[in-house]
C-alpha positions in Angstrom: 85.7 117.7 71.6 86.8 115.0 73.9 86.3 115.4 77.0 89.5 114.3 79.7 89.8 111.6 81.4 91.8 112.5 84.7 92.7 110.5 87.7 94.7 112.1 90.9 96.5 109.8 93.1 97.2 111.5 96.5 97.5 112.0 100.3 95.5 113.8 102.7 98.6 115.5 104.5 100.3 116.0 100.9 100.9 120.0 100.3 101.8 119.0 96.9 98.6 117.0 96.6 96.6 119.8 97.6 98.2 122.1 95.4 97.4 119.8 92.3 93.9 119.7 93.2 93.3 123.2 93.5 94.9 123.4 89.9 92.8 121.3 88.5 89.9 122.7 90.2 91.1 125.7 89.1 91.2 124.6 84.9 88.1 123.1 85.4 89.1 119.8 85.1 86.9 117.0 85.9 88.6 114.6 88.0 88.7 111.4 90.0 90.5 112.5 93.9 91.9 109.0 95.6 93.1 109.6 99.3 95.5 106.8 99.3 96.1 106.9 102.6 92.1 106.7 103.7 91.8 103.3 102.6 92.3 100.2 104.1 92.8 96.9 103.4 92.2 95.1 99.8 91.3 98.1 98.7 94.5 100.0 99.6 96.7 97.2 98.4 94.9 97.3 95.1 95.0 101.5 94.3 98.9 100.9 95.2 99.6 98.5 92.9 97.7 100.6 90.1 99.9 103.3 90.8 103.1 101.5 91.0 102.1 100.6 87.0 102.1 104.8 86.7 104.7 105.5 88.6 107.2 102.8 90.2 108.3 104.9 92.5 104.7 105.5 94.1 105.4 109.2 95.0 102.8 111.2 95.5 100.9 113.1 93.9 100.6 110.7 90.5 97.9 112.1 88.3 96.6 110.6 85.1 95.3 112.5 82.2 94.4 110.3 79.4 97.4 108.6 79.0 99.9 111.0 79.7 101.0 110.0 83.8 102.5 113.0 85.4 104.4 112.7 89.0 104.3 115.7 91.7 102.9 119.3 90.7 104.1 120.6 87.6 101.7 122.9 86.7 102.9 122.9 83.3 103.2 119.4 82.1 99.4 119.4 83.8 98.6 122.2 81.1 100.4 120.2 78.3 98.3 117.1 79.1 94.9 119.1 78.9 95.8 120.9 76.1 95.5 124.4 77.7 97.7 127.3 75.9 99.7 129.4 78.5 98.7 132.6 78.1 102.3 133.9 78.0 103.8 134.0 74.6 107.3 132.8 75.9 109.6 131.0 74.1 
């Protein structure tokens, strides 16, 4: 099995970009954690423009999983995108 491929675009002062993390701590997700506003420079100029590809809007948090591009916490479509079954048999 393949394994993810996840990328989590956020802020330091970001509730929502807490949240996410702990969620996909949480899943055990392996991920890559970019504090957008702790870099500087070229370097800032160049994650921002990556993420306005994502997500024109450049709201935070953006998170990647393989190709799928999810904006904000939504626990759910975050499940979708890693395949993982809700344990609720809801329809």
């Amino acid at each position: 099995m393949a394994k993810d491929t996840a990328i989590l675009y956020a802020l330091s002062t970001c509730s929502h970009c807490k949240s996410t993390r702990r969620f996909l701590s949480k899943c055990n997700v392996e991920y890559n954690y970019i504090e957008v506003d702790d870099l500087e420079g070229d370097e800032r100029k160049a994650i921002l423009a990556d993420i306005r590809e994502l997500n024109p809007r450049c709201s935070f948090p953006t998170i990647k999983i393989n190709d799928i591009v999810i904006v904000g916490y939504k626990e759910n479509k975050i499940k979708e995108a890693l395949g993982i079954q809700d344990d609720k048999n809801e329809n």
